[in-house]
MIZAMI-135211 format. One record per residue (C-alpha): x, y, z. Coordinates in Angstrom, 2 decimals. Layout:
residues N
+---------+---------+---------+
!    east !   north !      up !
+---------+---------+---------+
!       X !       Y !       Z !
...
+---------+---------+---------+
//
This chain:
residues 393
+---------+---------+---------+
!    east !   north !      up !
+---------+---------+---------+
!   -4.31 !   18.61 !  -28.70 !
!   -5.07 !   14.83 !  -29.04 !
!   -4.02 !   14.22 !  -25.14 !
!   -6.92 !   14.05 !  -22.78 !
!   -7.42 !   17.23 !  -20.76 !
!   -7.96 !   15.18 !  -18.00 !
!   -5.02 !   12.91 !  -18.34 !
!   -2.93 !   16.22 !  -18.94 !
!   -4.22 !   17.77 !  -15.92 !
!   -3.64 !   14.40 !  -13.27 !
!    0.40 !   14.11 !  -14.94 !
!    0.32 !   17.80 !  -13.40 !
!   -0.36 !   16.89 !  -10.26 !
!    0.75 !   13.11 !  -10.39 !
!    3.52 !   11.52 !   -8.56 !
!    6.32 !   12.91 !   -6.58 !
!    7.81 !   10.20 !   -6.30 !
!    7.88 !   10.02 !  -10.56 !
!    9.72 !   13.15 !  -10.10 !
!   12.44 !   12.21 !   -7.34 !
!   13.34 !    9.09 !   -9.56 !
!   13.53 !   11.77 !  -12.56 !
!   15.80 !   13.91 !  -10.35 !
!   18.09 !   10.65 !   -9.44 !
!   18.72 !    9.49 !  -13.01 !
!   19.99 !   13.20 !  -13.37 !
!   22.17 !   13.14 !  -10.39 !
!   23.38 !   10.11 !  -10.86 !
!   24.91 !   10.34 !  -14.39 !
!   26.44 !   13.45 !  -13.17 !
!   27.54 !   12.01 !   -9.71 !
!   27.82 !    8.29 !  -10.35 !
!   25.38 !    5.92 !   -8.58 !
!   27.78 !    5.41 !   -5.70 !
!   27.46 !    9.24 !   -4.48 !
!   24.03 !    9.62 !   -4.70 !
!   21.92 !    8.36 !   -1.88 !
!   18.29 !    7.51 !   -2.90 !
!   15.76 !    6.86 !   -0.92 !
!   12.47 !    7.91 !   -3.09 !
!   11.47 !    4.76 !   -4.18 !
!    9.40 !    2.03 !   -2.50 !
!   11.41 !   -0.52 !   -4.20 !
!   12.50 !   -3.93 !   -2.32 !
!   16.27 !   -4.17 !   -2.21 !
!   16.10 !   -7.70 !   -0.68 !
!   15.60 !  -11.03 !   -2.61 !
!   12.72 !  -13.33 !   -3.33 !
!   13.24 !  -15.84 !   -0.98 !
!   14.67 !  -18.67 !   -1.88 !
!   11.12 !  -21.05 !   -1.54 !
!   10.23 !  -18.44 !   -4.86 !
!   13.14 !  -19.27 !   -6.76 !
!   12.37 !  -23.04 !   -6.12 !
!    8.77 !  -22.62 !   -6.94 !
!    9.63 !  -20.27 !  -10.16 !
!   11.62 !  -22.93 !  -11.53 !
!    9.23 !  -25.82 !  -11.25 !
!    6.42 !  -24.25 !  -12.12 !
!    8.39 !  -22.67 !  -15.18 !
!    8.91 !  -26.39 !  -16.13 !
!    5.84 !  -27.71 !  -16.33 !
!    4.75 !  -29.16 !  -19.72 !
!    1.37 !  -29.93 !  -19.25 !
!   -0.99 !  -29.54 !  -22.56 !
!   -2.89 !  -26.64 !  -22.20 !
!   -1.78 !  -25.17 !  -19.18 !
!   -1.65 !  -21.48 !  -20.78 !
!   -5.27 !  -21.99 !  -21.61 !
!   -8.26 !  -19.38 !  -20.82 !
!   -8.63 !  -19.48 !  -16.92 !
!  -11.22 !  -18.23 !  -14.74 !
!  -11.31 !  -14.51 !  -14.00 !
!  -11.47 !  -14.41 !  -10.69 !
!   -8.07 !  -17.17 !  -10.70 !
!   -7.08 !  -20.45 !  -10.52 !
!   -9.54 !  -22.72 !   -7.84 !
!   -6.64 !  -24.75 !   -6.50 !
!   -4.51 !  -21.65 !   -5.92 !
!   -7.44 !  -19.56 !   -4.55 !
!   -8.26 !  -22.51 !   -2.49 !
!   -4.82 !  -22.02 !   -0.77 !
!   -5.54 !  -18.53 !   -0.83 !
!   -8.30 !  -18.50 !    1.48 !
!   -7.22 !  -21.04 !    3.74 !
!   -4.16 !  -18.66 !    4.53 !
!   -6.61 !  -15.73 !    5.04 !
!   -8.83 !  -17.92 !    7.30 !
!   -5.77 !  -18.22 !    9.41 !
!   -3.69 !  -15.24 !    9.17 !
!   -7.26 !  -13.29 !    9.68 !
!   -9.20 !  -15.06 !   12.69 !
!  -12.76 !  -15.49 !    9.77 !
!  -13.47 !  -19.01 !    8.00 !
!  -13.09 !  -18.13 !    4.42 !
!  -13.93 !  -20.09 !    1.63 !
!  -12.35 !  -20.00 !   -2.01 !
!  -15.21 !  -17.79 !   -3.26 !
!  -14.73 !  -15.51 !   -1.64 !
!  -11.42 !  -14.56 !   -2.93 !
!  -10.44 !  -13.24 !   -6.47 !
!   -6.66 !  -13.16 !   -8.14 !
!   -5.86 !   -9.90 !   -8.56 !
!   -2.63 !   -7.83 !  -11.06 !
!   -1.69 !   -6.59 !   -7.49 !
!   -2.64 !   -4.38 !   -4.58 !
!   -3.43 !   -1.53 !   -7.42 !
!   -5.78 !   -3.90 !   -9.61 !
!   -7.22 !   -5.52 !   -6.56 !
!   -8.48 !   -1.78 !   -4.91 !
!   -9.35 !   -0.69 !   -8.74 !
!  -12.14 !   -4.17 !   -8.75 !
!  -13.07 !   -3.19 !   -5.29 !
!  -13.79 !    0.15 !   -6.33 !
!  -15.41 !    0.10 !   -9.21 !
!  -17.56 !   -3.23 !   -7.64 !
!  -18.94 !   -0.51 !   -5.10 !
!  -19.04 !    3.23 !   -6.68 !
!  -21.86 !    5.45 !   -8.13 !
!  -21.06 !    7.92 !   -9.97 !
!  -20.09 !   11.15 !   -7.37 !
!  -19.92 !    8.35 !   -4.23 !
!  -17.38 !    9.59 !   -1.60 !
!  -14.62 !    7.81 !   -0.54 !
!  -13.57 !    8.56 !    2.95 !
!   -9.38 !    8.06 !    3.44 !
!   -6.81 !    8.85 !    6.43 !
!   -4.36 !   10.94 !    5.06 !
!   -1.20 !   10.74 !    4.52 !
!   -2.31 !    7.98 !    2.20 !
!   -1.11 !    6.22 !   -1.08 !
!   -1.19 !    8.87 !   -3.66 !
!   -2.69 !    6.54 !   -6.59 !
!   -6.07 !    6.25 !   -4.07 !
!   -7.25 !    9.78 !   -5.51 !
!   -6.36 !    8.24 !   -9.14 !
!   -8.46 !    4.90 !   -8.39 !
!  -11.47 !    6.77 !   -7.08 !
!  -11.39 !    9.37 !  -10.17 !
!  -11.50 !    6.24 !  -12.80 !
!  -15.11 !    4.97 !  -11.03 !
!  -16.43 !    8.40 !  -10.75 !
!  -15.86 !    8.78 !   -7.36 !
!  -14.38 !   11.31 !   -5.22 !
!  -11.33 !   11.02 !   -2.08 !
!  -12.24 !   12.58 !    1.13 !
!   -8.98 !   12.71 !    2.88 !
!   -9.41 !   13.45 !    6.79 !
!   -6.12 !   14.22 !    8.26 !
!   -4.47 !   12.34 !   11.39 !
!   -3.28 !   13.64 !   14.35 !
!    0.70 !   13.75 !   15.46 !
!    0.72 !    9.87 !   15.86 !
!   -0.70 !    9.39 !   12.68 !
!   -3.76 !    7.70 !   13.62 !
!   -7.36 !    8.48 !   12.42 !
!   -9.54 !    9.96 !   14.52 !
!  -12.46 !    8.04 !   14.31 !
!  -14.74 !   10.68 !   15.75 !
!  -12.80 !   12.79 !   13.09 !
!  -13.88 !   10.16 !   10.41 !
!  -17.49 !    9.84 !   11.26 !
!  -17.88 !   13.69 !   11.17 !
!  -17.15 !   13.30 !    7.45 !
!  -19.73 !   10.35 !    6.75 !
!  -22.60 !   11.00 !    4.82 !
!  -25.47 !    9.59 !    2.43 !
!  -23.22 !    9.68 !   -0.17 !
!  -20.10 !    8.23 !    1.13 !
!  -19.66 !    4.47 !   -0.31 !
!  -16.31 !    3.44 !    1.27 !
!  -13.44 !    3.84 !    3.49 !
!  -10.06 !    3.03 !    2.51 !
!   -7.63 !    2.32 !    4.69 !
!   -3.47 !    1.47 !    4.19 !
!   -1.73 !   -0.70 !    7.03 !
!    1.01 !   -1.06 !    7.94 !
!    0.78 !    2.83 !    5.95 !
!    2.28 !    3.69 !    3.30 !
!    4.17 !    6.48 !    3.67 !
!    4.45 !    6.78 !    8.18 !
!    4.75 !    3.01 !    8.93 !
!    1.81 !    3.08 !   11.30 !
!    0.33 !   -0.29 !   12.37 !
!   -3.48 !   -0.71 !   13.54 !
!   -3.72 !   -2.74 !   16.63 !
!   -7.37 !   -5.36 !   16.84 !
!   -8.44 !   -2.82 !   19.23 !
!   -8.54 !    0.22 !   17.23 !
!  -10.35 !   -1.58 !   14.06 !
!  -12.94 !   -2.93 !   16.64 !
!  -13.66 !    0.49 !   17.28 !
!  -13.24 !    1.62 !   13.55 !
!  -15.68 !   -1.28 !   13.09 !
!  -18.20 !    0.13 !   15.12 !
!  -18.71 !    3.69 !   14.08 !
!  -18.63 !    2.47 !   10.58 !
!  -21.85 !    0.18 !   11.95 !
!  -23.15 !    2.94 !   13.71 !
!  -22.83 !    5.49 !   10.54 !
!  -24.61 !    2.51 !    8.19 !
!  -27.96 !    2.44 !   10.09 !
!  -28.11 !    6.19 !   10.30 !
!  -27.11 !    6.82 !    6.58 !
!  -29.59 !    3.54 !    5.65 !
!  -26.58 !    2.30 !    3.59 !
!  -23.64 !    0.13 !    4.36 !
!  -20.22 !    1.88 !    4.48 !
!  -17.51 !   -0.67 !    3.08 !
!  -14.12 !   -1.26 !    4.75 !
!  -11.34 !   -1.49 !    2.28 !
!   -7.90 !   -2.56 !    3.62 !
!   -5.09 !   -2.09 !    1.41 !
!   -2.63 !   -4.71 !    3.59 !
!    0.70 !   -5.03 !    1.02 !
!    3.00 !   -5.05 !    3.51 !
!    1.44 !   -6.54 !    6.65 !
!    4.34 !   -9.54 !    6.78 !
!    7.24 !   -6.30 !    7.15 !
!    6.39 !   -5.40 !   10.63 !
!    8.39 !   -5.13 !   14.04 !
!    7.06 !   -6.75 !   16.90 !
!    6.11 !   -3.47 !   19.00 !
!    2.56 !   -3.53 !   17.25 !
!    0.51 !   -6.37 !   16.32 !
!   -1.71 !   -5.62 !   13.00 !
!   -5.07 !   -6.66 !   13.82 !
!   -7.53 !   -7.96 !   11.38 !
!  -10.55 !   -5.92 !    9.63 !
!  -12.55 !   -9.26 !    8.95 !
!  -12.87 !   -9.53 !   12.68 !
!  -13.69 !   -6.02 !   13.30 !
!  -16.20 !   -5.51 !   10.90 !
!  -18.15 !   -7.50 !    8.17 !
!  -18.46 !   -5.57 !    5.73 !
!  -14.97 !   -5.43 !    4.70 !
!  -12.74 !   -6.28 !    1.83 !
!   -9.25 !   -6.88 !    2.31 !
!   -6.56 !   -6.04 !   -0.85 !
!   -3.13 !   -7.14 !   -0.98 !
!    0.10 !   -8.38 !   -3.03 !
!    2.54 !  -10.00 !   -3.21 !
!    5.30 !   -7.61 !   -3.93 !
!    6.83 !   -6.32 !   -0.64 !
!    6.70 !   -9.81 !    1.39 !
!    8.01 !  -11.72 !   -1.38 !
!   10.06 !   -8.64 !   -2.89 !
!    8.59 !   -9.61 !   -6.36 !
!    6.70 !   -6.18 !   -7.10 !
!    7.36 !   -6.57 !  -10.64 !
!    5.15 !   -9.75 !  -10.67 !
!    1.99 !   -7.82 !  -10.14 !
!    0.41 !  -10.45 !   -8.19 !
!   -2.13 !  -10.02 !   -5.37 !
!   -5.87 !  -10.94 !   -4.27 !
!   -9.25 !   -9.40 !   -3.18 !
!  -10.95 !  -11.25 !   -0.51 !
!  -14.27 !  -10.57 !    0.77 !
!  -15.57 !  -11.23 !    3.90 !
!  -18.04 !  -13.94 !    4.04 !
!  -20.96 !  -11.67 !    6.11 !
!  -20.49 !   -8.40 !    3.74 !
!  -24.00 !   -7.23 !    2.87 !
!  -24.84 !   -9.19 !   -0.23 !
!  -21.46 !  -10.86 !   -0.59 !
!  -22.55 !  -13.33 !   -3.15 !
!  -23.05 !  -10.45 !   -5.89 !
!  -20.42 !   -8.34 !   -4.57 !
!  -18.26 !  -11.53 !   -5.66 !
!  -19.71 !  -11.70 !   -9.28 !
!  -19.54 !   -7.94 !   -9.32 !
!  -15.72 !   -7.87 !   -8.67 !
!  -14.75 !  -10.89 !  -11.23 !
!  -16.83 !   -8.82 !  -13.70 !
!  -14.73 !   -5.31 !  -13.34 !
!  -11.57 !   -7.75 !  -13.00 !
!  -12.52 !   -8.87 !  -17.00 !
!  -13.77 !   -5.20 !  -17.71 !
!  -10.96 !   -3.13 !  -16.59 !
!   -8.98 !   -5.18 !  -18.38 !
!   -7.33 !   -7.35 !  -16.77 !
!   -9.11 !  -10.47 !  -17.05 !
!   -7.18 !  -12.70 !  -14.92 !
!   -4.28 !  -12.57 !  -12.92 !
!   -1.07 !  -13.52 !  -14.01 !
!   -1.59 !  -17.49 !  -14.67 !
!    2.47 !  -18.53 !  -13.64 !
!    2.75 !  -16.10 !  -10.70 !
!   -0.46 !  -17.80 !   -9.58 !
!    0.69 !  -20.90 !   -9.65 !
!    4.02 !  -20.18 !   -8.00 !
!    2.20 !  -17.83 !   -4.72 !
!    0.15 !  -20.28 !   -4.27 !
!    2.49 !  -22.77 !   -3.25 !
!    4.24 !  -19.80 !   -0.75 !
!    1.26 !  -19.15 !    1.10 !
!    3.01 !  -17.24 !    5.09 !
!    6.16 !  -17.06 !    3.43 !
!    8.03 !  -14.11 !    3.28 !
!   11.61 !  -12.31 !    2.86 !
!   13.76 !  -11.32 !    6.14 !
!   11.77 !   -8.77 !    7.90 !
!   14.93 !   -8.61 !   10.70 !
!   17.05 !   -6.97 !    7.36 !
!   14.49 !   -4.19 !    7.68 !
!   14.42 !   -4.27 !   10.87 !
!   18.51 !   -3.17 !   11.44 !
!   18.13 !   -0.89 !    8.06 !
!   14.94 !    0.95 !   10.17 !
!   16.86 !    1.22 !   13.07 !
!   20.26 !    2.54 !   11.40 !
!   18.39 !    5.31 !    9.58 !
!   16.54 !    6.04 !   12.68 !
!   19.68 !    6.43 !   14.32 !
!   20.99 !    8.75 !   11.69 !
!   18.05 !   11.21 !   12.30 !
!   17.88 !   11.23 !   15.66 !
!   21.65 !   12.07 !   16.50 !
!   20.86 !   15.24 !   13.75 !
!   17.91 !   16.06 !   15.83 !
!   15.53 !   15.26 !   13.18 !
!   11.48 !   14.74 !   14.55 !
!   10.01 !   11.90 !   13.65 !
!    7.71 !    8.55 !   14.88 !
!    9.77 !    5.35 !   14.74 !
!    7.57 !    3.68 !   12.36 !
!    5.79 !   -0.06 !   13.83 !
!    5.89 !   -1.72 !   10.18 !
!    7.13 !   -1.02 !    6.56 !
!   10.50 !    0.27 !    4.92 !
!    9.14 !    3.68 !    5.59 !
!   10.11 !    6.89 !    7.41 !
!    7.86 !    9.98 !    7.68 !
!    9.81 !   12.64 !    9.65 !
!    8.87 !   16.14 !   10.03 !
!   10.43 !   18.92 !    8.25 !
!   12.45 !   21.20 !    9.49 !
!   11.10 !   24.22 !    9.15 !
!    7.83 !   22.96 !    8.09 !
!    8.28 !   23.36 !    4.32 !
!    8.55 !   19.90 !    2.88 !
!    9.13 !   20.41 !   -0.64 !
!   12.51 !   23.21 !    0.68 !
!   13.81 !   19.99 !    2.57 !
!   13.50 !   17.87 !    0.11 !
!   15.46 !   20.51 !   -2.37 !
!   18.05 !   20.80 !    0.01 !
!   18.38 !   17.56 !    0.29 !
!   19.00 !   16.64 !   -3.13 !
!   21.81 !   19.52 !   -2.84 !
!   23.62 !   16.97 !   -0.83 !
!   22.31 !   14.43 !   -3.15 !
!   19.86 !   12.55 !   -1.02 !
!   16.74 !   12.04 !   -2.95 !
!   13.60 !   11.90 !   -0.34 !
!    9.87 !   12.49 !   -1.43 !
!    7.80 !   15.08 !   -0.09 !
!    4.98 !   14.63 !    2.45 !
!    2.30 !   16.76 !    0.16 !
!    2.43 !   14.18 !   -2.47 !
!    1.13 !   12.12 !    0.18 !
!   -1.52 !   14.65 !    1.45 !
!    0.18 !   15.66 !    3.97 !
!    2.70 !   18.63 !    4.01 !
!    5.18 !   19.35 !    6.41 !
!    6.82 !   16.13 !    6.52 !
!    8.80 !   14.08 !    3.90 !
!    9.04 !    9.94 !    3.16 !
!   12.11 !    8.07 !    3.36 !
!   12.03 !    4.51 !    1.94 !
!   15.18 !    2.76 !    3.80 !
!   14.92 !   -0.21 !    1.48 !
!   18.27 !    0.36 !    0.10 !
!   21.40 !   -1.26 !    0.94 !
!   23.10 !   -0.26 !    4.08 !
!   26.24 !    1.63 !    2.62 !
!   23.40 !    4.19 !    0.92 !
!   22.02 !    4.62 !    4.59 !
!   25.44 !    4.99 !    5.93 !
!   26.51 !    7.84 !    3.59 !
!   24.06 !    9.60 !    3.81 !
!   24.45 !   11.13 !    7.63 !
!   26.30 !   13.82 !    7.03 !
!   24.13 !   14.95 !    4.27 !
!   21.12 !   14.86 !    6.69 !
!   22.80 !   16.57 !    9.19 !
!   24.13 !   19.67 !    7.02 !
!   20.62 !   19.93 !    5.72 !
!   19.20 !   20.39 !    9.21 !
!   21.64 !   23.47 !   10.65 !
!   20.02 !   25.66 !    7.39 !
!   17.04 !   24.90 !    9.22 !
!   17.85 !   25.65 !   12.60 !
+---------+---------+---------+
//
């Protein structure tokens, strides 16, 4: 067989989600896209705002001579100049523009990051439920996930975490506001995060990075304040994109930014523009540079997400549904009924609501909504919900 046995092996196991969109197209040519409800897909249903058409067009213009030429790797100096005078801001550290690399989104950004820092059998210590690709990144550097389940509020234990720290572990990844349960980490809890992690460094004689994976940090609700890694703890990188806040995830645009008092920051930088050219990608996409950089705190109508949240939450809790009202993201993580997630989300699709679930997040027992759909989808789809909960009863 010419396939890798190793590629064969991870489509096995790969995405739910992949298979829930797989499911829809079925449903929906047999249904019509008007009676199926789907809610698998992290998708943004809002658009760019209108600051990105604006910038789109002019940039789109331009005629300059040899503005498609050969850039940097690490991204254009005036737009990462922009770049980290937003993060200098928005994250309470002085940053300068070297410290900050253009990335082909969130997913290339953690893939430099990882490779910058892995050896070959390196652990990689994660919350779960987490962002399935993470075990996929890892894998391609020769490294290994350590997911370390949360507790019923869906925050890490950081007792829990530090149990799992040893000579070998290299990193810890972590997703806010998360991807799938909407939790948000408050300053307070990374200060503390900040200091085991200094704490397990000096006894393991290495230094444990802090990876933050921070796409959609604008879509949050106002109970919960995100708080900022760079201030918590030095050694930390920070990964992001464009996609969510800008609803543009087609763009693949994003950044890695390092913090300016990470052990041996100056080759950490030259190691990440070196796996950006490696792995690949050699620069980030030159127009959607231009055109973020000129956006820099903008973002679409979190208050749209906001009502959607609330509707959906509604929905569930007058069916009796368990669940955590989620502090940030389009994202809902309720429990299953029952406790089998992958029966609920069969039974579900029976009323022809597509939902994802939890296991293919690491975490069983539960399943993901994503509520960025438009509101007659959300609508509709109560009395599905509810007939699915009486089997379960």
């Amino acid at each position: 067989m010419a396939i890798s046995r190793k590629i064969l092996s991870t489509m096995e196991k790969s995405s739910w989600i992949r298979r829930m969109f797989e499911s829809g197209a079925k449903l929906k040519a047999e249904y019509g896209n008007d009676n199926v409800f789907d809610f698998s897909l992290g998708n943004p249903n809002l658009d760019p705002p209108a600051e990105f058409q604006e910038a789109l067009s002019r940039h789109a213009a331009d005629t300059t001579p040899r503005l498609h030429s050969y850039m940097p790797n690490a991204g254009y100096p005036p737009v990462r100049e922009k770049v980290a005078g937003f993060i200098s801001k928005e994250y309470g550290v002085p940053l300068d523009s070297g410290k900050v690399l253009m990335t082909v989104g969130a997913g290339g950004a953690l893939n430099v990051a990882l490779k910058s820092l892995i050896n070959h059998g390196d652990y990689i210590l994660c919350p779960s439920p987490y962002f399935m690709e993470y075990q996929f990144y890892c894998d391609n550097h020769g490294g290994v996930l350590n997911a370390v389940p949360t507790g019923p509020d869906f925050l890490p234990n950081i007792e829990r975490l530090a149990e799992e720290i040893g000579p070998r572990t290299a990193a810890l990844i972590i997703n806010f506001p998360n991807n799938p349960t909407g939790t948000v980490y408050t300053q307070e809890y990374l200060d503390r995060l900040g200091e085991m992690l200094s704490v397990k460094s000096r006894e393991n004689n290495r230094t444990i990075y802090l990876i933050s994976d921070e796409p959609y940090r604008k879509i949050v609700y106002g109970e919960v304040e995100p708080g900022s890694v760079f201030k918590a703890y030095p050694h930390s990188m920070i990964a992001t994109s464009y996609s969510k806040d800008l609803s543009i995830p087609g763009e693949r645009i994003g950044w890695l930014a390092i913090h300016p008092e990470a052990e041996d920051a100056e080759n950490l930088v030259n190691a990440a523009i070196l796996c950006n050219r490696i792995l690949g990608y050699v620069n980030a996409p030159a127009l959607m540079q231009r055109v973020v950089g000129d956006l820099q705190g903008i973002s679409a109508d979190v208050d749209i997400y906001r009502r959607k949240r609330d509707m959906i939450c509604d929905i569930l809790g007058n069916a009796g549904y368990e669940f955590t009202k989620p502090a940030g993201t389009f994202y809902l993580f309720p429990k299953a009924p029952g406790g089998d997630d992958l029966r609920v989300v069969q039974a579900l699709q029976q009323e022809r609501i597509l939902t994802v679930p939890g296991r293919g997040f690491g975490r069983e027992g539960y399943f993901r909504i994503a509520f960025c759909v438009e509101d007659a989808v959300i609508e509709a789809s109560a009395a599905g919900f509810k007939t699915v909960l009486r089997q379960f009863k």
